[in-house]
N, CA, C and O atoms as a GROMACS GRO file, in nm:
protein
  548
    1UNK      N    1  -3.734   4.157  13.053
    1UNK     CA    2  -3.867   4.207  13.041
    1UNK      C    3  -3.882   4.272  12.903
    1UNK      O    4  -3.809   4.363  12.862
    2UNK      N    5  -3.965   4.228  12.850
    2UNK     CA    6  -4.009   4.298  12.700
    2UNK      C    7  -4.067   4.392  12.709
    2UNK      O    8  -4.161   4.399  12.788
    3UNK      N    9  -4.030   4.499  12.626
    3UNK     CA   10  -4.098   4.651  12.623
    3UNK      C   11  -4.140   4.642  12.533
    3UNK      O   12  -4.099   4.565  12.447
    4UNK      N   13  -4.252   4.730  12.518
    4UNK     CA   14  -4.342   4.708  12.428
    4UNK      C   15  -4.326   4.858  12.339
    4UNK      O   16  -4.342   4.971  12.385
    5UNK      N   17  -4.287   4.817  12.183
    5UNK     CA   18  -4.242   4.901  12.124
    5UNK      C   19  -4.390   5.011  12.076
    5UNK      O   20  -4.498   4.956  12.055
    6UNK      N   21  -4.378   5.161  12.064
    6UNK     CA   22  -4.425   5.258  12.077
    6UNK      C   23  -4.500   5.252  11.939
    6UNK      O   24  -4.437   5.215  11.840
    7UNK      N   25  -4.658   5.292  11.926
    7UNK     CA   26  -4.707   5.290  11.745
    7UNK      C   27  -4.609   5.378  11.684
    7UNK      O   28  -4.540   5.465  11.737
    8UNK      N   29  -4.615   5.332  11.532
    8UNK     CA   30  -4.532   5.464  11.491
    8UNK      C   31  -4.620   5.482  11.415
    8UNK      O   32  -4.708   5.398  11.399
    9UNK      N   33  -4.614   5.602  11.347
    9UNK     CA   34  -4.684   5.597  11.220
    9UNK      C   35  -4.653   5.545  11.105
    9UNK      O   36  -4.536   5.534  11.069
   10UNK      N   37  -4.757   5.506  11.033
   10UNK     CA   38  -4.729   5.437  10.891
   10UNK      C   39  -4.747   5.566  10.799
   10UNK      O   40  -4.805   5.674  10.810
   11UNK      N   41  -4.654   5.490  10.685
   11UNK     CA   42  -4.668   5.584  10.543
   11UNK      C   43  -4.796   5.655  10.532
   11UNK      O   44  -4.884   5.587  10.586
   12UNK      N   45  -4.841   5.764  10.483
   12UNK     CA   46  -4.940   5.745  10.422
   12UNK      C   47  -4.943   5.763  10.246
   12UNK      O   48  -4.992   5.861  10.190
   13UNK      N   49  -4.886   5.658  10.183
   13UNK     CA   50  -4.886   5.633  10.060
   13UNK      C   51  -4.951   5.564   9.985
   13UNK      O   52  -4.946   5.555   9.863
   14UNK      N   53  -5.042   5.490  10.096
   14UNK     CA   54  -5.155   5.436  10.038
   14UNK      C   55  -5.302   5.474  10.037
   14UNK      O   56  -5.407   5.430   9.988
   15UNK      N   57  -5.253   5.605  10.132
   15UNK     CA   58  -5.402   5.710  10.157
   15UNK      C   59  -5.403   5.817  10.055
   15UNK      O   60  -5.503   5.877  10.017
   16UNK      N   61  -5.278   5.836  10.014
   16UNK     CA   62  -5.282   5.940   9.908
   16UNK      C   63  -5.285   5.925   9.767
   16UNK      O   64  -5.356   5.994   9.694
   17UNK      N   65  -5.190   5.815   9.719
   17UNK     CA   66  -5.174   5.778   9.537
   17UNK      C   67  -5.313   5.705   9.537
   17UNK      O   68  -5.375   5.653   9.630
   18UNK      N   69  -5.333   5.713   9.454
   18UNK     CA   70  -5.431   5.635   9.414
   18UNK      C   71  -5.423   5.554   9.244
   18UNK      O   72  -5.388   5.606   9.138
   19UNK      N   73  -5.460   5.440   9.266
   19UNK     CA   74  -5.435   5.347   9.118
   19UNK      C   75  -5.434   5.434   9.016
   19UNK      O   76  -5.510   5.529   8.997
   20UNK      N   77  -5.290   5.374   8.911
   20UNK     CA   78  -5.302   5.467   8.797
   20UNK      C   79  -5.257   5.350   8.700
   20UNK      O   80  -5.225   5.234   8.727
   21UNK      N   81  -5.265   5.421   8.569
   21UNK     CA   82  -5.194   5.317   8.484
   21UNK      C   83  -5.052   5.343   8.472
   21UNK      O   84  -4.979   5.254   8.427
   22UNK      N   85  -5.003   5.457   8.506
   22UNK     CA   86  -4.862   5.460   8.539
   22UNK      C   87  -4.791   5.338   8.632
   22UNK      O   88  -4.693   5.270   8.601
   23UNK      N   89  -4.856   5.335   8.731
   23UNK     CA   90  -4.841   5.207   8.841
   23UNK      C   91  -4.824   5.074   8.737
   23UNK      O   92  -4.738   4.994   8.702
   24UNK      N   93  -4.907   5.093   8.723
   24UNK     CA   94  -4.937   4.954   8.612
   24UNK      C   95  -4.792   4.933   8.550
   24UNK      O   96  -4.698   4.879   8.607
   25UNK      N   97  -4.792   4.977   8.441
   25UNK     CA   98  -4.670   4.983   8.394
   25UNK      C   99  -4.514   4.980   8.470
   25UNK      O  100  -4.407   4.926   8.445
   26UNK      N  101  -4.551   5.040   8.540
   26UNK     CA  102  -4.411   5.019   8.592
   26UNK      C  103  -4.374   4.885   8.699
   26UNK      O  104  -4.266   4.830   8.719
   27UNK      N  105  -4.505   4.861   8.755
   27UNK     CA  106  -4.458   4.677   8.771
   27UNK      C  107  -4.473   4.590   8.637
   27UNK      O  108  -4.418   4.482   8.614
   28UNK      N  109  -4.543   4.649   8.570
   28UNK     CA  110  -4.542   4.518   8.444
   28UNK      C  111  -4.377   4.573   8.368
   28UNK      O  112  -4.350   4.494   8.277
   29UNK      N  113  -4.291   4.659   8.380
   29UNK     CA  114  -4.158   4.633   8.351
   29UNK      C  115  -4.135   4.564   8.401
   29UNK      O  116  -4.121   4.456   8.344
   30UNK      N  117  -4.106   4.577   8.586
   30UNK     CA  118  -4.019   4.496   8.629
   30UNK      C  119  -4.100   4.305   8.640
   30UNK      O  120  -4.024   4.209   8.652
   31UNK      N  121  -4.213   4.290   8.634
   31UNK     CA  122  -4.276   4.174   8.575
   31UNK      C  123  -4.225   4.114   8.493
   31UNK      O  124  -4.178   4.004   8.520
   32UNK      N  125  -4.215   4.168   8.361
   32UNK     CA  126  -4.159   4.140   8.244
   32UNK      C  127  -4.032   4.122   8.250
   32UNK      O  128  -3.980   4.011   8.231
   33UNK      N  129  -3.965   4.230   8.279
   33UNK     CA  130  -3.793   4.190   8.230
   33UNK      C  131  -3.753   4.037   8.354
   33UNK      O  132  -3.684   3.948   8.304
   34UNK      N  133  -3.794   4.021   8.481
   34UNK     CA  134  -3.734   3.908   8.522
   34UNK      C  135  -3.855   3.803   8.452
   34UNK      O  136  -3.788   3.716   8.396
   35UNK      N  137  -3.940   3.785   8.439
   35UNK     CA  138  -4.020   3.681   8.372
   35UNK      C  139  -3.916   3.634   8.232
   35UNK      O  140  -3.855   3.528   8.219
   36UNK      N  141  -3.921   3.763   8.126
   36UNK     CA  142  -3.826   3.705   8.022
   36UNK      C  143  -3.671   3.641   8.082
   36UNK      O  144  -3.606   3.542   8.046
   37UNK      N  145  -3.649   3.729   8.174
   37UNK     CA  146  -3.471   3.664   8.233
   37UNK      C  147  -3.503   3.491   8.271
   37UNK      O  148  -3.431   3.407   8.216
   38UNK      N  149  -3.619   3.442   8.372
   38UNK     CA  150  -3.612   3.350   8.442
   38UNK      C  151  -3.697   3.238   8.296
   38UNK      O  152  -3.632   3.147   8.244
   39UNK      N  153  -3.799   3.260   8.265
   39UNK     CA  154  -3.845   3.194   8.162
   39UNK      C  155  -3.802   3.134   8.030
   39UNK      O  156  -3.827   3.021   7.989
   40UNK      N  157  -3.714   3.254   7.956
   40UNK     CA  158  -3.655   3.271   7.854
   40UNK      C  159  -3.518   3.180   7.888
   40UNK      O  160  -3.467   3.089   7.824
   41UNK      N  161  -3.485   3.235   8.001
   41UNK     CA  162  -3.338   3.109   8.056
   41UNK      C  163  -3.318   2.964   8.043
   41UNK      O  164  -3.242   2.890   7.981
   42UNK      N  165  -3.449   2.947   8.157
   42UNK     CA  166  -3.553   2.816   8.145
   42UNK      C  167  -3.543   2.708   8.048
   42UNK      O  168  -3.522   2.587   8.057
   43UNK      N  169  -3.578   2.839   7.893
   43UNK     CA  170  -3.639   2.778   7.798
   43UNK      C  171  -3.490   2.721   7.713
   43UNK      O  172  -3.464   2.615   7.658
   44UNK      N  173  -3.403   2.858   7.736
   44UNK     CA  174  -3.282   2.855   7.656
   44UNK      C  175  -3.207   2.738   7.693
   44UNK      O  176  -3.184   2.645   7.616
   45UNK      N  177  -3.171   2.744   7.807
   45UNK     CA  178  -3.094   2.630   7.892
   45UNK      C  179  -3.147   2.487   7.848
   45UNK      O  180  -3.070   2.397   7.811
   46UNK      N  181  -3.332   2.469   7.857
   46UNK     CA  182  -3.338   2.305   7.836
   46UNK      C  183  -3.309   2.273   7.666
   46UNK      O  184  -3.252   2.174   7.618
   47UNK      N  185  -3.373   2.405   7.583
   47UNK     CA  186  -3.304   2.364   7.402
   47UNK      C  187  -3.181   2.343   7.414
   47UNK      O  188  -3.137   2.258   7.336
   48UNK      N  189  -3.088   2.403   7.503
   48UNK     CA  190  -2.955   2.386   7.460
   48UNK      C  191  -2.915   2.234   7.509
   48UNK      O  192  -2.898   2.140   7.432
   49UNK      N  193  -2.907   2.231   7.594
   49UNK     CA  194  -2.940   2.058   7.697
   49UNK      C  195  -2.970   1.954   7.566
   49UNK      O  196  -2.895   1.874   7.511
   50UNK      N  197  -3.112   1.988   7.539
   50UNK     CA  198  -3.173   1.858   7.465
   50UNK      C  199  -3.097   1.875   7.300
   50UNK      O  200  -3.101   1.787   7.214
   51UNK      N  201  -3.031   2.005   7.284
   51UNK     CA  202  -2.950   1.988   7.120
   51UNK      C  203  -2.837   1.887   7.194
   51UNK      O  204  -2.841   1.768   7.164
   52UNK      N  205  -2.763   1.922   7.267
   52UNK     CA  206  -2.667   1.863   7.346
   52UNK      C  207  -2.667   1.668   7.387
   52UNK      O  208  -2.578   1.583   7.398
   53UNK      N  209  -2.794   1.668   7.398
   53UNK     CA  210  -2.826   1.511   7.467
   53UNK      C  211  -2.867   1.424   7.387
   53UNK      O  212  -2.892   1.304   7.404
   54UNK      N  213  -2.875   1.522   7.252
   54UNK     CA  214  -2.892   1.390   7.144
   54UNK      C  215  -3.066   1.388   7.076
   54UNK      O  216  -3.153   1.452   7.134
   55UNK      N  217  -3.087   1.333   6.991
   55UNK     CA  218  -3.212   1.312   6.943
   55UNK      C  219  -3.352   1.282   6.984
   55UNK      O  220  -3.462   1.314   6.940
   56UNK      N  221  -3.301   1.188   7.111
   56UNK     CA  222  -3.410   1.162   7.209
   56UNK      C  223  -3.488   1.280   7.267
   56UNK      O  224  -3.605   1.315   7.247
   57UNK      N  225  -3.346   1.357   7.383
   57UNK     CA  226  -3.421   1.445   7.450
   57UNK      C  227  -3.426   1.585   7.352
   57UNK      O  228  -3.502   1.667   7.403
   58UNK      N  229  -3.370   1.630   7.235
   58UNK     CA  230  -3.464   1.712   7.108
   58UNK      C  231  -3.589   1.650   7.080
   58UNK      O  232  -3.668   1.741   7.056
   59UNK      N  233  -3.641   1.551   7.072
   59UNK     CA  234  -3.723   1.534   7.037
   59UNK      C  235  -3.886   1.550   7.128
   59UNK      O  236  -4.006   1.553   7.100
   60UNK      N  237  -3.799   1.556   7.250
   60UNK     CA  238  -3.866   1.539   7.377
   60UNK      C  239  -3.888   1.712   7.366
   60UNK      O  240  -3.998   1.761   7.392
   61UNK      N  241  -3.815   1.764   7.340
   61UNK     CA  242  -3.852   1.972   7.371
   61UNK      C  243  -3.930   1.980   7.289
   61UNK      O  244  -4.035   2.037   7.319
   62UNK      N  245  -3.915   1.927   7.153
   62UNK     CA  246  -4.027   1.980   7.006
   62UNK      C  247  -4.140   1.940   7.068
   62UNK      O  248  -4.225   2.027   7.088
   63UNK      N  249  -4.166   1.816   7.108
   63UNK     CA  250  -4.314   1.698   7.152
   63UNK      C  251  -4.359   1.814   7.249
   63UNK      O  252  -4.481   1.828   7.238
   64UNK      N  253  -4.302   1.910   7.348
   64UNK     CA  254  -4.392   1.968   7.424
   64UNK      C  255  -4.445   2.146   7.369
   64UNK      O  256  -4.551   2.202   7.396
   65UNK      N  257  -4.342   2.193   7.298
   65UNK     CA  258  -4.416   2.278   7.184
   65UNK      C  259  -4.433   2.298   7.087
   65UNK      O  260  -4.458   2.407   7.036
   66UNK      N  261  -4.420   2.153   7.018
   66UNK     CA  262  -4.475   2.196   6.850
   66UNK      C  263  -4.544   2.001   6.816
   66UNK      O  264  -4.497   1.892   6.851
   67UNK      N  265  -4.655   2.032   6.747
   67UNK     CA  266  -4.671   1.901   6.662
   67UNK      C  267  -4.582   1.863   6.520
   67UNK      O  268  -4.498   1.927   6.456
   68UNK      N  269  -4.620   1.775   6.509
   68UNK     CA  270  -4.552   1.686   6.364
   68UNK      C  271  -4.519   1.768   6.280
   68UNK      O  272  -4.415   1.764   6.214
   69UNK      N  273  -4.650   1.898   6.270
   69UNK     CA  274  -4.631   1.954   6.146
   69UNK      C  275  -4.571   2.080   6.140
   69UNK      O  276  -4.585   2.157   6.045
   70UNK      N  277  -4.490   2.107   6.262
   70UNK     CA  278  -4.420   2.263   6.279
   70UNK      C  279  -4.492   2.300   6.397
   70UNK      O  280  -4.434   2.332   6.500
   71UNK      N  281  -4.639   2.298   6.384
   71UNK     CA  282  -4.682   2.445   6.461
   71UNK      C  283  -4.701   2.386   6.585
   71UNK      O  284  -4.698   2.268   6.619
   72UNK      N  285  -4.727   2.517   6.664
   72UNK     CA  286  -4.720   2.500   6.794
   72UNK      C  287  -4.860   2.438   6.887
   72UNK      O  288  -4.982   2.430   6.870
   73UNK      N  289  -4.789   2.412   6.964
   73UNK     CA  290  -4.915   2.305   7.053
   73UNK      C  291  -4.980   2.432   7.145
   73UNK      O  292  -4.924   2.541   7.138
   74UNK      N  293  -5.078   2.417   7.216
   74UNK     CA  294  -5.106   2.510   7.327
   74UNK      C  295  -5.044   2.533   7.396
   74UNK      O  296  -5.085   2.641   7.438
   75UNK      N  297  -4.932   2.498   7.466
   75UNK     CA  298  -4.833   2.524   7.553
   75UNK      C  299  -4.730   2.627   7.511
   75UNK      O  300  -4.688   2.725   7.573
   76UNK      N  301  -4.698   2.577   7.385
   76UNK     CA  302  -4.618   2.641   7.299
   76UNK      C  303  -4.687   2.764   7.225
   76UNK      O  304  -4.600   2.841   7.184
   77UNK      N  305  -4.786   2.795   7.203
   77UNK     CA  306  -4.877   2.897   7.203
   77UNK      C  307  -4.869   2.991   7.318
   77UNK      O  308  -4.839   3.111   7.318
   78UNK      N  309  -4.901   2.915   7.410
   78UNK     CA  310  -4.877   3.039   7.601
   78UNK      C  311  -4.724   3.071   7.621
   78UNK      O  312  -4.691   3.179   7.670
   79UNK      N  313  -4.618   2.964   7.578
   79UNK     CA  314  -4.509   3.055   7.592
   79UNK      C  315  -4.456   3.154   7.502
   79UNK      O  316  -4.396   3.260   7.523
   80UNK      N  317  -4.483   3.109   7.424
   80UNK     CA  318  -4.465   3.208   7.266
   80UNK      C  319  -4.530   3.347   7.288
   80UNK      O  320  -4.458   3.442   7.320
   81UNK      N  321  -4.640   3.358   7.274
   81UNK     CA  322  -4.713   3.478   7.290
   81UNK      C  323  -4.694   3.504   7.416
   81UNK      O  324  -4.656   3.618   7.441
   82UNK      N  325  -4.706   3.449   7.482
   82UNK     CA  326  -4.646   3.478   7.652
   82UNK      C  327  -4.476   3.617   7.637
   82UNK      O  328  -4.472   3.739   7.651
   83UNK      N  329  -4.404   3.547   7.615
   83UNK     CA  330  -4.249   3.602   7.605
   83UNK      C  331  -4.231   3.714   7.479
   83UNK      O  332  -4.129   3.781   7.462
   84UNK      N  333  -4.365   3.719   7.388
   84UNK     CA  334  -4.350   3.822   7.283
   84UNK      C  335  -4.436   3.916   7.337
   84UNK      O  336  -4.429   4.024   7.277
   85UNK      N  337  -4.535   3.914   7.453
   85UNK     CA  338  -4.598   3.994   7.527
   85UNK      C  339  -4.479   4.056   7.603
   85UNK      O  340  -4.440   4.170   7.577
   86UNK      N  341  -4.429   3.987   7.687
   86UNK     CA  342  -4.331   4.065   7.764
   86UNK      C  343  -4.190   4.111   7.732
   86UNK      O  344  -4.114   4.154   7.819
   87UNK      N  345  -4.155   4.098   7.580
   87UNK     CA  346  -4.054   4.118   7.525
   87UNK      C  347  -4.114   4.304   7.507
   87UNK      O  348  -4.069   4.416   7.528
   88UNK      N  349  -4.260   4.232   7.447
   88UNK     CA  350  -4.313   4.379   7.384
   88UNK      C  351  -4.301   4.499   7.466
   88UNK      O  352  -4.246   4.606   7.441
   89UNK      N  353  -4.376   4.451   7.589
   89UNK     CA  354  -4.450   4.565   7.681
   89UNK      C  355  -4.316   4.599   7.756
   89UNK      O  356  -4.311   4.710   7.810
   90UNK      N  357  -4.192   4.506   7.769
   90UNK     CA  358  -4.062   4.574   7.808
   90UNK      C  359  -3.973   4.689   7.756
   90UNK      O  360  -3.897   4.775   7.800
   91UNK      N  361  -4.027   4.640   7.628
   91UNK     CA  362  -3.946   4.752   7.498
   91UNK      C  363  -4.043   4.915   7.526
   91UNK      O  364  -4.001   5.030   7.538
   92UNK      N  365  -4.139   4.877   7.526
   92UNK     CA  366  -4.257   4.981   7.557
   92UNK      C  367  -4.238   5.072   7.639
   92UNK      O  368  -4.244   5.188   7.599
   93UNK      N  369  -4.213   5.046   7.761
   93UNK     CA  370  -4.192   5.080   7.894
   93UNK      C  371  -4.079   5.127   7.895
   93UNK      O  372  -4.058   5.228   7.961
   94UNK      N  373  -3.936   5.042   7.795
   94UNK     CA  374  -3.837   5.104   7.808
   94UNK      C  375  -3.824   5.238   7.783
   94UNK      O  376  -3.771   5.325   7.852
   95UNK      N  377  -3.889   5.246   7.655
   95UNK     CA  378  -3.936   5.391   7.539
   95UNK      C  379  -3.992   5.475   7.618
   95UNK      O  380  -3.948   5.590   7.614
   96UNK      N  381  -4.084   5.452   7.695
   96UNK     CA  382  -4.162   5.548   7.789
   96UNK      C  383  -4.049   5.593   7.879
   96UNK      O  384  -4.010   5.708   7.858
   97UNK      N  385  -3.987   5.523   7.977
   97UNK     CA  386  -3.866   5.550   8.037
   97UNK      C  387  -3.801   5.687   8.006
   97UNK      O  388  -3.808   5.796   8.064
   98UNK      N  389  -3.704   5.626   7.842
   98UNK     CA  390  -3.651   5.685   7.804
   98UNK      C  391  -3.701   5.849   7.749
   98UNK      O  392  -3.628   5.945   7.725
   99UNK      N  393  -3.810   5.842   7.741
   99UNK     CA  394  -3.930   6.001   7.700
   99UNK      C  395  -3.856   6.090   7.833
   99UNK      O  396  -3.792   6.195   7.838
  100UNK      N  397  -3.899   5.994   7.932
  100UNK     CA  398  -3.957   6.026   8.104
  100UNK      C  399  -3.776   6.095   8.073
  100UNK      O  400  -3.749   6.208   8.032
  101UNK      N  401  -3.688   5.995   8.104
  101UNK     CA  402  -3.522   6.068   8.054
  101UNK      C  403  -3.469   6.208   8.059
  101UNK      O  404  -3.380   6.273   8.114
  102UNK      N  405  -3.591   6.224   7.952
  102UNK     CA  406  -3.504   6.349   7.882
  102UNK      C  407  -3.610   6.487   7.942
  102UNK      O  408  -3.604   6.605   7.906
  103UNK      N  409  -3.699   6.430   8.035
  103UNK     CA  410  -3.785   6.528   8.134
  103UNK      C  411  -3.925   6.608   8.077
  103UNK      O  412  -3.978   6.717   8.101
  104UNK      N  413  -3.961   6.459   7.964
  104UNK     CA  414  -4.119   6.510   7.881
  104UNK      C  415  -4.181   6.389   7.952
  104UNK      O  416  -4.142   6.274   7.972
  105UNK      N  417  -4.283   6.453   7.982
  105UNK     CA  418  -4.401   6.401   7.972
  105UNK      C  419  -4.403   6.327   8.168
  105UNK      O  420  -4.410   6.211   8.210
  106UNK      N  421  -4.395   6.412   8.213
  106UNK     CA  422  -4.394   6.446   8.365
  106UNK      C  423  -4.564   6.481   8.427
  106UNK      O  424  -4.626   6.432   8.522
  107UNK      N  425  -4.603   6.593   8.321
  107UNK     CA  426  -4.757   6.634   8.390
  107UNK      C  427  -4.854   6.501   8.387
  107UNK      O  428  -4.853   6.416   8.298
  108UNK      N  429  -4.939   6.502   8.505
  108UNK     CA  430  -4.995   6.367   8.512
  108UNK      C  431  -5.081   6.300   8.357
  108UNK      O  432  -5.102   6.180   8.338
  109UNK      N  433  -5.121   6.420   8.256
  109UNK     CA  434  -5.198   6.404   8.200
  109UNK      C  435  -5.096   6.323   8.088
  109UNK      O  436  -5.127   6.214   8.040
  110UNK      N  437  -4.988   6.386   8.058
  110UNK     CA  438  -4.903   6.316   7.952
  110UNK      C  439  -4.870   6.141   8.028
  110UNK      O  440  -4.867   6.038   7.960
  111UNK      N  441  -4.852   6.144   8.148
  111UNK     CA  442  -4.786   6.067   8.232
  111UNK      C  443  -4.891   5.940   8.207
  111UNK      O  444  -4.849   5.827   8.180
  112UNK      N  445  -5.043   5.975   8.220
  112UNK     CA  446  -5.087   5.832   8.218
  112UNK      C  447  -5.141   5.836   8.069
  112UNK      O  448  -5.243   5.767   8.064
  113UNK      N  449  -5.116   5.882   7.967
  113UNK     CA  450  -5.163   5.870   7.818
  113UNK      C  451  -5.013   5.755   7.794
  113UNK      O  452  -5.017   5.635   7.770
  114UNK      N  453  -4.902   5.836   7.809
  114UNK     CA  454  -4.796   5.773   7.794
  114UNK      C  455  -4.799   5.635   7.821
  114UNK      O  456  -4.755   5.542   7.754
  115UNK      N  457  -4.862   5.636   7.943
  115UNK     CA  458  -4.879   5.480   8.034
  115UNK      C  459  -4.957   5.395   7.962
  115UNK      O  460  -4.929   5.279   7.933
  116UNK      N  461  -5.054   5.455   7.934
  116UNK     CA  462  -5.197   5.358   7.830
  116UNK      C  463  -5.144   5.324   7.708
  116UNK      O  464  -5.177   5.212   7.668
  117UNK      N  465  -5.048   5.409   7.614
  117UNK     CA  466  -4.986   5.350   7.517
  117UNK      C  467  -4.914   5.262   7.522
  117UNK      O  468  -4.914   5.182   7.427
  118UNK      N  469  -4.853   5.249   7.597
  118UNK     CA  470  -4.770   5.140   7.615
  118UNK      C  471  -4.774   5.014   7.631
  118UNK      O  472  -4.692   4.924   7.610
  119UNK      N  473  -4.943   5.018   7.695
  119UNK     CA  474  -4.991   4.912   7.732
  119UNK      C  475  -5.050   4.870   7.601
  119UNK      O  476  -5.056   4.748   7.588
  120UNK      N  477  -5.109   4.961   7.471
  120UNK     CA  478  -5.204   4.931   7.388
  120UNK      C  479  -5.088   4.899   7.310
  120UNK      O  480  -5.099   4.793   7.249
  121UNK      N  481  -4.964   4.970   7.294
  121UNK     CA  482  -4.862   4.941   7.163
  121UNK      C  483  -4.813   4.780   7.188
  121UNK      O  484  -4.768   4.717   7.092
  122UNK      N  485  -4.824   4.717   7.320
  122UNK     CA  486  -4.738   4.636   7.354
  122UNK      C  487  -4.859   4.494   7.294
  122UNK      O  488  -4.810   4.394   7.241
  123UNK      N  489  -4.980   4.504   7.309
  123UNK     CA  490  -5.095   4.409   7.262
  123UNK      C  491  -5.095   4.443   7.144
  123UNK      O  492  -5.098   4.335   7.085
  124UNK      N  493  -5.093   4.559   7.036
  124UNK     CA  494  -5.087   4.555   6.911
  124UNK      C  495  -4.971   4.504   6.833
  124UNK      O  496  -4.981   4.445   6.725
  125UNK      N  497  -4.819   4.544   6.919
  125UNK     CA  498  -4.726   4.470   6.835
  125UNK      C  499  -4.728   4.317   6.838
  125UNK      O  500  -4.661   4.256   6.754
  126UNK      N  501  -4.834   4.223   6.970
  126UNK     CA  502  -4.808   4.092   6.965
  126UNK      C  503  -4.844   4.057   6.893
  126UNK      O  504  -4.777   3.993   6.813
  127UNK      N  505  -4.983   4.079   6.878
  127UNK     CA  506  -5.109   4.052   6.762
  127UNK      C  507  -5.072   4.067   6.618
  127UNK      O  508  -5.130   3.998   6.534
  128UNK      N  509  -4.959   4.173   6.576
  128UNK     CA  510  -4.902   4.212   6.468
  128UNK      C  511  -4.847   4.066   6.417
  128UNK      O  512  -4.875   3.990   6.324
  129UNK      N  513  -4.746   4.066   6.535
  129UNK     CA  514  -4.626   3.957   6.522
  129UNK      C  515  -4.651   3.841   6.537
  129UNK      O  516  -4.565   3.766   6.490
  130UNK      N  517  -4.742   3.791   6.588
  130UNK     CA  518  -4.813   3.607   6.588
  130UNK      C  519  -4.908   3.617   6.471
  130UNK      O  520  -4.897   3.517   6.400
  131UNK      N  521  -4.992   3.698   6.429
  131UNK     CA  522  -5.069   3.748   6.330
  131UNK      C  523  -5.012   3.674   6.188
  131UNK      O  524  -5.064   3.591   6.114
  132UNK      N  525  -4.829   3.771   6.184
  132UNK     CA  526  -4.758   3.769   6.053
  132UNK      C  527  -4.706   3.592   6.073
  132UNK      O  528  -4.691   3.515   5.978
  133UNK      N  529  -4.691   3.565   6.178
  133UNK     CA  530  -4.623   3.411   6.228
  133UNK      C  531  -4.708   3.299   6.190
  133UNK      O  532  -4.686   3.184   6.154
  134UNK      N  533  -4.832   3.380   6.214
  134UNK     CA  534  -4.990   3.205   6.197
  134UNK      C  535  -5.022   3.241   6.053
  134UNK      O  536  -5.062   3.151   5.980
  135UNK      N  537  -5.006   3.383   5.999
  135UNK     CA  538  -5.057   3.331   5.843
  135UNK      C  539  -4.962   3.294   5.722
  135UNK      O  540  -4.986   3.281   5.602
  136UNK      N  541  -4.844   3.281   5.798
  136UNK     CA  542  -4.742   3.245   5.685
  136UNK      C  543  -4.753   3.081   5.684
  136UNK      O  544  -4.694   3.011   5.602
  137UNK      N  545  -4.843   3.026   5.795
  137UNK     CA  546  -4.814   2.836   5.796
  137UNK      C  547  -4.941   2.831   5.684
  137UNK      O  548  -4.978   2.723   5.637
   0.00000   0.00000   0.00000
């Protein structure tokens, strides 16, 4: 005979926090660092493969992110800026981390300024860095 198990109560952690950009950030670390682990792997593993397999299948990795003339195709555009986004906003977050570390910047007010920078430093260093990348072609 099945007994029928008793309500319990639930958390209430979703009645109390409420959205912050702290939140934010701290899934877009853990977002980021396995995105770069699984993506970046991905990417590493098939260049190494196609240096490995000869001219054909190199030629086959360039054909899907770059044209004739170097630069990158749209694909190669979304992973590029893709993986320098989450390279960025990882490094970001790390830095924030490391603040958090040493036991600054705890009061909520430092806590989500901290958070918003991180988010703004991490879109300014991409923009910096594809910026310096597209006007050197």
């Amino acid at each position: 005979m099945a007994s029928q198990r008793p309500a319990r109560p639930r958390s209430p952690h979703l009645s109390i926090w409420r959205w912050g950009p702290h939140m934010l950030v701290s899934i877009l670390h853990r977002v980021t660092g396995d995105g770069m682990a699984l993506v970046g792997t991905v990417l590493f593993v098939w260049w190494l493969a196609a240096l490995a397999s000869g001219p054909e299948a190199y030629a086959l990795f360039l054909a899907v992110f770059t044209v004739d003339g170097g630069a990158l195709t749209p694909i190669g555009l979304l992973f590029g800026i893709g993986l320098t986004f989450a390279f960025c906003q990882h490094l970001m977050s790390g830095i924030r981390h490391l603040m958090l570390d040493t036991g600054a910047g705890y009061d909520l007010r430092s806590n989500k300024r901290f958070a918003q920078a991180t988010i703004v430093c991490s879109i300014i260093l991409t923009a910096a860095y594809w910026a310096y990348l597209l006007a050197g072609k």
